[in-house]
C-alpha positions, 0 to 999 in steps of 0.5 A: 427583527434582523433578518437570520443571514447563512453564510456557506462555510467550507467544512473540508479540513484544511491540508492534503494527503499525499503518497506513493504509487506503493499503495497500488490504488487505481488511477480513478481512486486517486480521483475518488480520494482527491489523493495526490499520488508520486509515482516509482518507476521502473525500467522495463524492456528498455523503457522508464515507465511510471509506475501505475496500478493497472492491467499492466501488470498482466504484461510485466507478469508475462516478462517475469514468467518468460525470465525477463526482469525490471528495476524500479527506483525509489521517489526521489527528493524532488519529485516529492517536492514538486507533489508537496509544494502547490498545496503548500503554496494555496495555503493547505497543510500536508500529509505524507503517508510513504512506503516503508522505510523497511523496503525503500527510500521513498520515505527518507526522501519525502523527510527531506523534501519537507524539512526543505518546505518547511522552511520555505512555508514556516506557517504550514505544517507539514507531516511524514509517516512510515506507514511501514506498509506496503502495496494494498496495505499501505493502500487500505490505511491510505483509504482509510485515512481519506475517509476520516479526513472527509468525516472532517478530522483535523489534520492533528487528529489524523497524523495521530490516528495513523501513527497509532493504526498503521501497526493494525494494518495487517499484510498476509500474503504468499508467492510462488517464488521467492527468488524474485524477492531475493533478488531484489534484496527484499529476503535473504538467500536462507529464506529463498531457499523454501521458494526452491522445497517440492510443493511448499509455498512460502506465507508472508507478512509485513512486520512493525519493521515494514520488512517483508517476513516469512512466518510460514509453509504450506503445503500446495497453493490451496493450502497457502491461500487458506493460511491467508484466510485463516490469519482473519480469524486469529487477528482481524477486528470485528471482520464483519464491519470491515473494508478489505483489500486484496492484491494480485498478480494475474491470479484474478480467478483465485482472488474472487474466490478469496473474496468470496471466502471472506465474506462467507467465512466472516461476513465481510461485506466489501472486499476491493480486488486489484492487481498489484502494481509493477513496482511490488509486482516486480519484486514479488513475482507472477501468482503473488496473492496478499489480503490486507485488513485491520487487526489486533496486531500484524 
C-alpha cells in the first residue's frame, strides 16, 4: 500500500493590504494585522514628523489649546510606490484601502503609483479603494478587512466585500471647535459659525462623499456625546455582535465612559479606545470624540 504523504500548503492568500497612517491604528496593530501603513506628515513646531497614532497627540493638543498650529501633507506617489512595490516584487498582489479623496490626495496619489506598477508587473494585480473614510473609520474597515483576509478570502472577493461595506461604515463624532476644521478647509466658514453659538456642540459624520458633514446641534457636551450614542440605535447592525471603535483627543476619561455606554446601552462587547492621530487630530482640534461601527447606512 503507497504510503499517504502530507505536504504543508500555505493557506494564506496571496497579496497584501496596504494603507495610510489616516486609519489612525497603533503602531503594534499594523504588526498584529501584517498591515503596511504609509505615513502623512506633518510640520510641527518646526520639525517634519511621520504621522503616527500614539500619545503624541497628547503634545500636539496642548499646542492647539495654547493657539499653536501644524500642517500635514498628503502620501505623495512615490512614498506609496516605495510601500507597493516589495510585495509586488516577491511575487504578492496588493490592496490599497487609502483615505478619502473627499479630504485629501492620498488616494489620487496611490492611483498613479499603481497605474506605474502595473506596468512594471503586468502579471500582478493590483487595487485601489476610496475607502471615503476616515481615521478610526477608515481604520475599523481596514481591521475589518485584515480579518477575512486571514479567514482565507481571495483578494477579488475582498476588493469586492470592501467597495460593497465601505458605505456601512459609520463615523459619528463631535468637536469643541469647528474653527480648526475651517481652517484647514475641511468646513465652510457658514458651517464654522455654529463652533462660535453659546454651549452649542456641533455632531458630525462622514458622508458617501467622504466629506466631513454637519448633521447636528446639541446643547452642551453631555448632550453631543449622547447624539453619538444614540446614532447606534438608529443605524448599527446587530450592535451586539459587533467591534467597535472609538477615537479621541485627549478626552480618554469621557471615551471610557462612551464605551461603557455602549456595551450597556447595546451590548457591544469590544469596543477599542485610541487617540486620534496628529494628522486628523490637527484638523479637528482638542476634546474631538468619534465612535465608528457598521450599519444600515452612514
Amino acid at each position: 500500500v503507497s504510503p499517504i504523504i502530507f505536504r504543508s500548503v500555505n493557506l494564506m492568500p496571496n497579496y497584501n493590504i496596504v494603507t495610510d497612517s489616516c486609519c489612525d491604528l497603533r503602531p503594534e496593530t499594523h504588526e498584529q494585522l501584517n498591515l503596511t501603513v504609509v505615513p502623512l506628515s506633518m510640520e510641527f513646531r518646526g520639525q517634519v514628523r511621520e504621522d503616527k497614532s500614539d500619545d503624541s497627540m497628547k503634545e500636539v493638543c496642548a499646542a492647539l489649546r495654547a493657539g499653536e498650529s501644524a500642517q500635514t501633507a498628503a502620501v505623495n506617489p512615490d512614498r506609496w510606490l516605495n510601500a507597493m512595490e516589495p510585495h509586488l516584487a516577491e511575487g504578492r498582489d496588493v490592496l490599497v484601502m487609502a483615505f478619502s479623496s473627499g479630504l485629501s490626495t492620498t488616494y489620487q496619489s496611490a492611483v498613479i503609483a499603481a497605474e506605474e506598477l502595473r506596468e512594471k508587473y503586468p502579471e500582478r494585480t493590483i487595487y485601489v479603494v476610496d475607502t471615503l473614510c476616515a481615521s478610526r473609520g477608515e481604520g475599523l474597515l481596514v481591521w475589518y478587512a485584515c480579518k477575512k483576509r486571514d479567514e482565507g478570502m481571495t483578494l477579488d472577493e475582498l476588493h469586492k466585500w470592501v467597495e460593497d461595506t465601505k458605505l456601512h461604515l459609520c463615523h459619528w463624532f463631535t468637536v469643541d471647535d469647528l474653527n480648526f476644521l475651517k481652517r484647514g478647509g475641511r468646513v465652510s466658514a457658514a458651517t464654522a459659525l455654529v463652533g462660535t453659538m453659546l454651549s452649542i456642540k456641533p455632531v458630525m459624520h462622514t458622508d458617501n462623499e467622504g466629506r466631513l458633514t454637519l448633521v447636528g446641534k446639541a446643547r452642551g457636551r453631555k448632550a453631543s456625546l449622547k447624539a453619538l450614542l444614540d446614532a447606534i440605535e438608529r443605524l448599527a447592525i446587530e450592535p451586539e455582535k459587533q467591534t467597535m471603535f472609538i477615537c479621541h483627543a485627549d478626552c480618554e476619561v469621557e471615551a471610557r465612559a462612551v464605551a461603557e455606554e455602549m456595551k450597556a446601552r447595546y451590548g457591544v462587547k469590544e469596543v477599542y479606545i485610541n487617540y486620534i492621530g496628529p494628522v486628523i487630530g490637527s484638523h479637528t482640534g482638542p476634546n474631538t470624540m468619534g465612535i465608528f461601527f457598521v450599519g444600515t447606512k452612514r
